[in-house]
N, C-alpha and C positions, 0 to 999 in steps of 0.2 A: 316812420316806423310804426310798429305796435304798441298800441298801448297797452298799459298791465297796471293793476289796481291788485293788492292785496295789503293784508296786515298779518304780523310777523314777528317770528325773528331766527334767527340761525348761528350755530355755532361753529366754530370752524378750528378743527387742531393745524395750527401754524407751522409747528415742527415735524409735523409727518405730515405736511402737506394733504389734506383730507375734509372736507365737510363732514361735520359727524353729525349735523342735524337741519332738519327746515322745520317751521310748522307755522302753516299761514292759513290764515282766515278770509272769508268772498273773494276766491282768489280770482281776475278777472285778465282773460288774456286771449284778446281774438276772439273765437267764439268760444273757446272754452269758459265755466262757469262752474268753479269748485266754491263747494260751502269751506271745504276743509283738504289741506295738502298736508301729509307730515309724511317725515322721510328721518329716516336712522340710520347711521353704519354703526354697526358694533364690531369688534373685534374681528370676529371670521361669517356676520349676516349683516343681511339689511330687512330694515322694517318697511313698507309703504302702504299708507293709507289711502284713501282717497273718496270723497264722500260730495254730491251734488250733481247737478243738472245735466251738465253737457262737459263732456271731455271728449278733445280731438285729439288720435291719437295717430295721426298722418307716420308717425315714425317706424309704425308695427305694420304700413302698408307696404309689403315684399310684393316688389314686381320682378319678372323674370324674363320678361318679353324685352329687356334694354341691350343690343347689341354688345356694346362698348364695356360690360359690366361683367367682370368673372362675378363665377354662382358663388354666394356665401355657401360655407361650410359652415355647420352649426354644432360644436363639440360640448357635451357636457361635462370635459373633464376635468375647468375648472369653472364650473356653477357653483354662482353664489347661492350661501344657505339666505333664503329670504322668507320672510313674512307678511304675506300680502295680504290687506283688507280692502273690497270696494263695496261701494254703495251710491252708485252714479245710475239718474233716469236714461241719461243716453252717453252712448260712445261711440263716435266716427270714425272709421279707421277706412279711409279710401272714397268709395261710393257703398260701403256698407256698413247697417249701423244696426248698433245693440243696442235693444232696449233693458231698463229694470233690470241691471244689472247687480249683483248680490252674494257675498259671498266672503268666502278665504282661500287659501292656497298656501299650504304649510310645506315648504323643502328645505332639506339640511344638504349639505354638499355633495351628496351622492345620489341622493333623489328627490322628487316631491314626493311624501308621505302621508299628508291628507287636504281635501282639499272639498269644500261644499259650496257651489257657485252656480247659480241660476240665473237665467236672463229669455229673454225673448230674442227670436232670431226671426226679421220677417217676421214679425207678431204672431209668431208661433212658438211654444216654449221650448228651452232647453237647457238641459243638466249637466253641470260637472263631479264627480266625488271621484275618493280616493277615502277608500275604507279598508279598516281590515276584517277577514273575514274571521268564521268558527276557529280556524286551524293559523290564523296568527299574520295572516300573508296579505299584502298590498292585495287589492281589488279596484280596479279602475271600471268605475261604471259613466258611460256617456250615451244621454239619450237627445237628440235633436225631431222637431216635427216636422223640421223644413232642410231635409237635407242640403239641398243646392242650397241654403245659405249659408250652413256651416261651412261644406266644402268651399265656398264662395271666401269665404272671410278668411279659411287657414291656406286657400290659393295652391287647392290640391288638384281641381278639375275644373273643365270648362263644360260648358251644357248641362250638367245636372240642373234639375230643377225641381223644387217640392220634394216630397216626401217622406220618408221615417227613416233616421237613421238610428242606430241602437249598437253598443258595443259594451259589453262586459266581459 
């Protein structure tokens, strides 16, 4: 099997069946390599942190080319309100990997409402936010240098390669 080296601890409600907490330190597992893991369920969100080196994240790689496999349907209509913090030098997800990764990503159960998260894609940079504007309203700005890796990594197109991509 795999080994895993961390230090810890977690609390877990018995009667409602539920983990309501982790937080563990040099957490070591395969090639992942977290300084810090912590995780929260609160009543109707969840907190996750995650902070260090290398995080494999093999479970966010959506293939679509598998016969045998109906397509996931992806519904946001019961998304969890979550709170997400990273700060990891690298992330694998596939054959594609993010560097300097950085950031947050704030949603309540109807939307994500703000969110400021930068990384390197192909050693080239890229933005995430979610701001609001003058007049009050969501504003989603995404700028990528190296298109074909974006589209690459969210597994929207094949052939792109390089270039700028910009969406506000």
């Amino acid at each position: 099997g795999t080994d895993i080296s961390a230090n810890g601890s977690a609390v877990i409600d018995i009667t409602n069946k539920r983990l309501n907490s982790i937080f563990l330190k040099n957490v070591r597992l395969g090639s992942n390599d977290l300084d810090t893991f912590n995780y929260e369920h609160a009543e109707n969100s969840y907190v996750l942190a995650l902070q260090g080196k290398h995080l494999v994240a093999n479970f966010l790689d959506i293939k679509d080319d598998a016969e045998d496999v109906e397509p996931k349907e992806i519904s946001l209509k019961d998304f969890p309100a979550l709170n997400l913090a990273l700060n990891l030098q690298k992330v694998s997800i596939g054959d594609s990997v993010i560097k300097k990764l950085n950031g947050y990503l704030r949603c309540d159960t109807q939307r994500c409402t703000k969110a400021n998260i930068d990384a390197d894609l192909g050693d080239k940079p890229f933005a995430l936010r979610i701001l609001n504007n003058p007049n009050n309203k969501r504003q989603i700005y995404i700028k990528s240098d190296n298109a074909g890796a974006f589209f690459k990594l969210i597994n929207i197109t094949d052939g792109m390669m390089e270039g700028e991509f910009i969406l506000v």
